[in-house]
C-alpha positions in Angstrom: 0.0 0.0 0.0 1.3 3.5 -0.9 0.8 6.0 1.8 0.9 10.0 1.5 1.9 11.7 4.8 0.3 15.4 5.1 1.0 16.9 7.9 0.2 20.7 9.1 -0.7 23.2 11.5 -4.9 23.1 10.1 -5.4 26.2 11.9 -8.1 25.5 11.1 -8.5 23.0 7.9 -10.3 24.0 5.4 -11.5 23.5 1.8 -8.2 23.9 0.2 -6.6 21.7 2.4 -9.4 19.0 1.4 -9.0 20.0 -2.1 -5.5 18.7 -2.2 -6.2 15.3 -0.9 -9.0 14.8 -3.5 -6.7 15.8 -6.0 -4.0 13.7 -5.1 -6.1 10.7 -4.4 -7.6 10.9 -7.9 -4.0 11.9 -9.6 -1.6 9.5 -8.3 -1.2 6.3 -7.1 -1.2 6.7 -3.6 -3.8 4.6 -2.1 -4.3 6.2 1.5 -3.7 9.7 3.2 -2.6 9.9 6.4 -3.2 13.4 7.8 -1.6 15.2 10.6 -1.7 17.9 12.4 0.9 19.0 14.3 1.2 19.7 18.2 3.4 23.1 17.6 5.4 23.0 14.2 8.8 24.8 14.7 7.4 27.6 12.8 5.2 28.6 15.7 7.4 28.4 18.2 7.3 31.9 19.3 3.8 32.7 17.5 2.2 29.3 18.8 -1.5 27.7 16.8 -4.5 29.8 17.5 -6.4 26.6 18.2 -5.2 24.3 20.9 -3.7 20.9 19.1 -6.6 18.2 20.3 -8.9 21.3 18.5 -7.4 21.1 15.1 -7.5 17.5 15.8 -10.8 17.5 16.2 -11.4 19.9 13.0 -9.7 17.7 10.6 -11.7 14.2 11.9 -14.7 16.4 11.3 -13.9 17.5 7.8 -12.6 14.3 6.0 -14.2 11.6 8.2 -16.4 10.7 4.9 -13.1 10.5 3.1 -12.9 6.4 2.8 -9.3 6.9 1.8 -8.1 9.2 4.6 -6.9 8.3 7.6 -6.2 10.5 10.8 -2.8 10.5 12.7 -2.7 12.0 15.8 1.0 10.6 16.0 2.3 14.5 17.1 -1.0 15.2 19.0 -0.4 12.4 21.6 3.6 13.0 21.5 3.2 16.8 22.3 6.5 19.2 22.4 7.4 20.4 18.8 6.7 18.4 15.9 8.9 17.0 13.7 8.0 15.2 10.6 11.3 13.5 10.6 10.4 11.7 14.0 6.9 11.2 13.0 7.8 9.5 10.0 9.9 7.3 11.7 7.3 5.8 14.0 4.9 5.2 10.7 7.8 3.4 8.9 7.5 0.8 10.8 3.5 0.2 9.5 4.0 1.5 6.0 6.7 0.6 3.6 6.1 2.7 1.0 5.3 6.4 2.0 5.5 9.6 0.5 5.7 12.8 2.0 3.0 15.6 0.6 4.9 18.9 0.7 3.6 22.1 -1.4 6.4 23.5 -3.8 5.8 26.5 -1.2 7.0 24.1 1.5 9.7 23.0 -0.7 11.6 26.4 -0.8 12.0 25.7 3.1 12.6 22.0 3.1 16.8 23.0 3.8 15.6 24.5 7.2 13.7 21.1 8.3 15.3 18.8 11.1 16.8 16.1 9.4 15.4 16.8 5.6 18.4 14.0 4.5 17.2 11.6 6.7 13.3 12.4 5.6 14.5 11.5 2.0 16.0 8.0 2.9 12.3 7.2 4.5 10.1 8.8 2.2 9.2 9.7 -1.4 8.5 13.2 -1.3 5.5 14.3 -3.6 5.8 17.7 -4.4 2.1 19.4 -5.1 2.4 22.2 -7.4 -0.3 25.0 -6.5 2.0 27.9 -8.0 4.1 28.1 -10.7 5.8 31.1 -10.4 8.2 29.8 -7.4 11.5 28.6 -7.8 12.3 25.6 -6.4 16.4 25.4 -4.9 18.3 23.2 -6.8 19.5 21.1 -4.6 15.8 20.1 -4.8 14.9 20.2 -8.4 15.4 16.6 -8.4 12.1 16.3 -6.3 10.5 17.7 -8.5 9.9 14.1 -10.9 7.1 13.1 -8.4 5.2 16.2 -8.7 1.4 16.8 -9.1 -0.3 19.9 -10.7 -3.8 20.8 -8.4 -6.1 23.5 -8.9 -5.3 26.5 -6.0 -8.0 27.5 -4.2 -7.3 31.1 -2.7 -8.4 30.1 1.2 -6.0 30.0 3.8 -6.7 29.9 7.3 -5.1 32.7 8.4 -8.0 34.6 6.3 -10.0 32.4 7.7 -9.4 33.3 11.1 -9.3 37.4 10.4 -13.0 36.5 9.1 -14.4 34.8 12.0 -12.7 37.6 14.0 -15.1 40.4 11.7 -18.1 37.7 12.3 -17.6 37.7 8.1 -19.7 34.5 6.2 -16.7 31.2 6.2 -19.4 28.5 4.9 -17.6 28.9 1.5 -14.1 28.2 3.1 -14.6 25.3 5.4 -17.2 22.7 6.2 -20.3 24.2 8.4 -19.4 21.0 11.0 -15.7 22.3 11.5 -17.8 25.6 11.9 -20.3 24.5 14.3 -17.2 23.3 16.2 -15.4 26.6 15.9 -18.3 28.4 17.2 -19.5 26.1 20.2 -15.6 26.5 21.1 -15.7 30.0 21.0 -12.6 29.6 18.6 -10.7 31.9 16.6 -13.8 34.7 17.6 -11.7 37.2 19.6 
């Protein structure tokens, strides 16, 4: 079985997110998605998640549940501290011998700066989803760039997300109205 790892903050999911795992489940030949959120990606070390981890968590189950070829890892989650795909990835090795890691070419201009990004190549097949053409990739890793997949981008991210739940501004057309129902009987994201 061929496994994509997608991992991310999903602060909060939305439809962009489940736009890419559509397309890649009806593009290539990976037969399951494992998605993760992260506990506190190193990113957001000193500008932590809006959204407490088990939240987001909770967001994503809500909005692919019905997604018979998704699968939830709450790997990070339960193993708190900063997440690391690296040692992430090295727990689901053990389950999965053939996995490949879903990074954005966005994500891919920073992939240097991960922990271990050698060792992340050794385990994985990165497969590099192309929402924008107009970056360019370092060399070191054009080479990446031969398992690549070409989506549709959808304009929504969830830092706009956010600002418009802040304004009390309509987000039915960004994410599902059951991560919304759990936003708002959370009282997340609303100050």
């Amino acid at each position: 079985m061929k496994v994509g790892f997608f991992g991310g903050s999903f602060d909060p999911i939305h439809f962009g997110h489940l736009n890419l795992i559509l397309e890649i489940l009806e593009k290539s030949d990976i037969d399951k998605i494992l998605i993760c959120p992260s506990n506190l990606a190193p990113n957001k070390i000193d500008n932590p998640h809006s959204a407490l981890a088990k939240d987001r968590l909770e967001m994503v189950r809500l909005l692919v549940s019905d997604i018979e070829k998704v699968s939830i890892c709450d790997l990070e989650v339960k193993r708190e501290g900063i997440s690391y795909t690296i040692d992430t990835l090295r727990v689901l090795k053990d389950s999965f011998s053939d996995i490949s890691l879903i990074i954005t070419n966005d994500a891919l201009m920073d992939f240097h700066n991960w922990k271990e990004y050698n060792e992340i190549l050794k385990i994985t097949t990165p497969m590099v989803v192309i929402r924008s053409l107009n970056k360019k990739i370092p060399k070191e890793f054009k080479g990446l760039l031969k398992n690549q997949i070409k989506i549709r981008q959808l304009e929504i991210s969830s830092s706009d997300i956010r600002d418009r739940l802040k304004k009390k501004l309509y987000c039915k057309h960004l994410t599902s109205e059951r991560v919304l129902d759990f936003i708002f009987t959370n009282n997340l994201y609303l100050k």
